[in-house]
N, C-alpha and C positions, 0 to 999 in steps of 0.2 A: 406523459411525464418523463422525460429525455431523462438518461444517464450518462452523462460520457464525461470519462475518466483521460487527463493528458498528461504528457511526460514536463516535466520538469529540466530540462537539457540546460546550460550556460549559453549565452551569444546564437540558439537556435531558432528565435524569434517566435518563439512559441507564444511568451504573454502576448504579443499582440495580436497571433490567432487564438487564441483563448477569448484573450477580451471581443474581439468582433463578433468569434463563435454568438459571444451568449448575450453578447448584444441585439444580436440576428434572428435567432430564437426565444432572447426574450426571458432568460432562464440565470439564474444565479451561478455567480462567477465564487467558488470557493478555492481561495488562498491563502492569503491570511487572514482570514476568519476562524481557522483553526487554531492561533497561535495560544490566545491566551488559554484555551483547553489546556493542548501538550503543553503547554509551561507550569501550568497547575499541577499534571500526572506528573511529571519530572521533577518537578521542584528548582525547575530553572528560571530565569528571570527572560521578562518575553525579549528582550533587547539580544537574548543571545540567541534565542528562539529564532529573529528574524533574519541576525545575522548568517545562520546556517543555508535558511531558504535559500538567500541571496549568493549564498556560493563563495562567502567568505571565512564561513568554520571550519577553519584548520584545527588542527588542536583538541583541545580542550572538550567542543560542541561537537565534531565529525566523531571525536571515540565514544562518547556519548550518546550518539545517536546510534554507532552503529553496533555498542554494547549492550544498552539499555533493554532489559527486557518487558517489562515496566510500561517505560515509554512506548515501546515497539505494539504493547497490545491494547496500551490505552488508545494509541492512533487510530488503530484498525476499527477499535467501537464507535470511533467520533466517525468515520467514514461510510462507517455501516449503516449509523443513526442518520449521517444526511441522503444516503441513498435510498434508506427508505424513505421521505420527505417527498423525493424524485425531484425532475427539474431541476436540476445543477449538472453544474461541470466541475469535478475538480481535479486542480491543475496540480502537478505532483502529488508528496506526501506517500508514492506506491499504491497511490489508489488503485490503476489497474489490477495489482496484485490483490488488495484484500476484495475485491467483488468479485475475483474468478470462481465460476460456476454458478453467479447471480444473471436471468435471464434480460436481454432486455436492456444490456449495458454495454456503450460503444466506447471502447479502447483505442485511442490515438496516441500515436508517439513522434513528436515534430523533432526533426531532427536537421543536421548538415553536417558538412565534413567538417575535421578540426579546422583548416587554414579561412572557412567563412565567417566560421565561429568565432575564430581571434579578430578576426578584419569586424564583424559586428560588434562586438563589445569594444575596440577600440577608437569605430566611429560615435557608437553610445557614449562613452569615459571621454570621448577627445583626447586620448593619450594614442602617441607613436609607439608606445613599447609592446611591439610584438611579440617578445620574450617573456614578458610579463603575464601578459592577457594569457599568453599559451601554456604559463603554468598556474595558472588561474580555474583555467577552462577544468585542465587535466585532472586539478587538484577537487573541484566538484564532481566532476564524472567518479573519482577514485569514493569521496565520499559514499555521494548515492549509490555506488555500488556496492558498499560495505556495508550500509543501511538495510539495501534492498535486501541481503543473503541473510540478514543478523536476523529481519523482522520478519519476512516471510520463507527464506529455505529458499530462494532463485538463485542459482548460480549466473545465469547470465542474464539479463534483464536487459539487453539490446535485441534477442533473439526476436526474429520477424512474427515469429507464431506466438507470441503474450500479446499483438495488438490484432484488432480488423483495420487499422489502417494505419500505416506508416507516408508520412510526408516529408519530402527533403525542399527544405526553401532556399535548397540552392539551384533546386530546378525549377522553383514554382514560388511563386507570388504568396505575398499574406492572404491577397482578397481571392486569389484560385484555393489555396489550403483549407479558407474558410467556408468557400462555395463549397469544395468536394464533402467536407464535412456538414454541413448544413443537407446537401444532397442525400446522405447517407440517413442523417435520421431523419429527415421528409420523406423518403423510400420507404422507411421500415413505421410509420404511425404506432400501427397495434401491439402494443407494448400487453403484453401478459402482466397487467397491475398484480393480480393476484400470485402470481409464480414468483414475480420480482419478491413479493411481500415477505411469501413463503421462506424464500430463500434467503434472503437479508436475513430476518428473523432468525433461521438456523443456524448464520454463520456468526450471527450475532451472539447469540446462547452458546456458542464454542467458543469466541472469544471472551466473553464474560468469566466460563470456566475457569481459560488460561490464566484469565489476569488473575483471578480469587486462587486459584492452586500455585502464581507465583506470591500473590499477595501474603498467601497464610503460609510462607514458607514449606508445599509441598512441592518439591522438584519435578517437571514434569517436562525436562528436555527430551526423555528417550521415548515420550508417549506422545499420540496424536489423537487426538479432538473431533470428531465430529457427529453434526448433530443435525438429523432426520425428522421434523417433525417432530420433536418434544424430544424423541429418542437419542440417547447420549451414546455412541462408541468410542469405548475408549482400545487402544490398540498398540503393541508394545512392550517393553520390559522393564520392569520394578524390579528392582533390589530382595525382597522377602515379600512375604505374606501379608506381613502388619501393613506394611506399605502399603501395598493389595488393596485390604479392605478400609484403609483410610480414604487411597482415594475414589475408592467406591459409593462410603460412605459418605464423602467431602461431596460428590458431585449429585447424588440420589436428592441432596438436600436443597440442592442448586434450585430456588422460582425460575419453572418453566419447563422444569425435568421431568417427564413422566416416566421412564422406563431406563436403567443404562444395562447399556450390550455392554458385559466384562471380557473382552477379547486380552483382555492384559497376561504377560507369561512372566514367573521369574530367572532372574538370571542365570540360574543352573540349571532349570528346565531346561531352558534353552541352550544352553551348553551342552546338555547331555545328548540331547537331538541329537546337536551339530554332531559329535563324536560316535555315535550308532552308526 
């Protein structure tokens, strides 16, 4: 039951290692399949949904994605939900990011320098304007990058160590990128179904938290989530007490919670620390 999660790039010719990928192995290609989900969480209309994908939401769709917190957790559960399914590949959306620390999942990132990038999307558009394509490219890269830190905390999301394998198809062929890759999960068969299970599951019952603690308007930027086999940590600083035991009480109620570790400190606690 293959997992692999690929990078989303502009003019990197990734869709077309994507598509062969899963054509090859036989495995469902997740892309826009996600859309009308996120446009339902968001309350967007999927036209502008798709326009984003495509590398054309400046504006309006790019500050939205990359503010939306909402959106940002609704993604990660739709992600989570097909990972456990297994058997897909999906392409963008940060997938890499929300299955880290889920076993049994291969991270690709297709990439190439800017100047092939503009040269491919100008042979794809049939447009001369290199100038154009070039602030095109940059203006999706700036996107995704703003999406990536907003929804998951990555500062840099090019970094070689978020993938098992990075591919430059300015050095290498669609149909090499798609063998290396094809080779990679034919090496590795025995997937730990049940570890995978496990682990979705957890990270899936931490993001359900997040989205329910933004949904019922309790704040929970300064605190982190995680969750161990039913067991909820939470870890961090609260404002007071009430706060505290709200969201103690918010998350103990949570289907699926059997125990939560209160690692939570308040803000003067922790002040007073620091000054000792």
């Amino acid at each position: 039951m293959p997992v692999i999660t690929m990078t989303r790039e502009m003019g990197s010719l990734g869709v077309r290692v994507a598509q062969q990928v899963a054509d090859r192995l036989k495995i469902r290609l997740i892309y826009h399949e996600l859309v009308q989900n996120v446009a339902d969480v968001s309350g967007v209309q999927t036209s502008g949904v798709v326009k984003y994908l495509e590398g054309q939401g400046s504006g309006f769709m790019g500050e939205l994605f990359g503010r939306s917190r909402r959106l940002g957790l609704g993604t990660v559960q739709e992600i989570l939900e097909l990972a456990k399914q297994g058997n897909v590949l999906i392409r963008g959306w940060g997938a890499n990011f929300a299955l880290v620390g889920v076993p049994g999942v291969v991270r690709v990132r297709v990439c190439a320098p800017m100047s092939q990038r503009v040269d491919n999307m100008m042979k794809r558009m049939e447009s001369l304007d290199a100038a154009h394509w070039q602030k095109e490219v940059e203006e999706s890269d700036r996107l995704h990058a703003m999406a990536i830190q907003k929804i998951y905390g990555v500062e840099n999301w090019l970094d070689p160590a978020n993938y098992d394998m990075v591919l430059d198809t300015s050095l290498m062929t669609v149909e090499e990128c798609t063998n290396e890759i094809v080779r990679n999960v034919s090496e590795n068969p025995l997937v730990d179904r049940t570890g995978m299970r496990l682990a979705t599951d957890d990270s899936l019952l931490a993001a359900r938290i997040r989205y329910g603690l933004n949904d019922g308007g309790l704040k929970d930027e300064r605190i982190s989530i995680t969750a161990i086999r039913g067991v909820v940590i939470l870890e961090g600083l609260v404002s007071n007490e009430g706060m505290r035991r709200r969201l103690v009480e918010f998350v103990s109620s949570h289907r699926g919670v059997g125990r939560v570790d209160d690692r939570l400190r308040e803000m003067r606690e922790s002040s007073r620390h620091l000054s000792e």
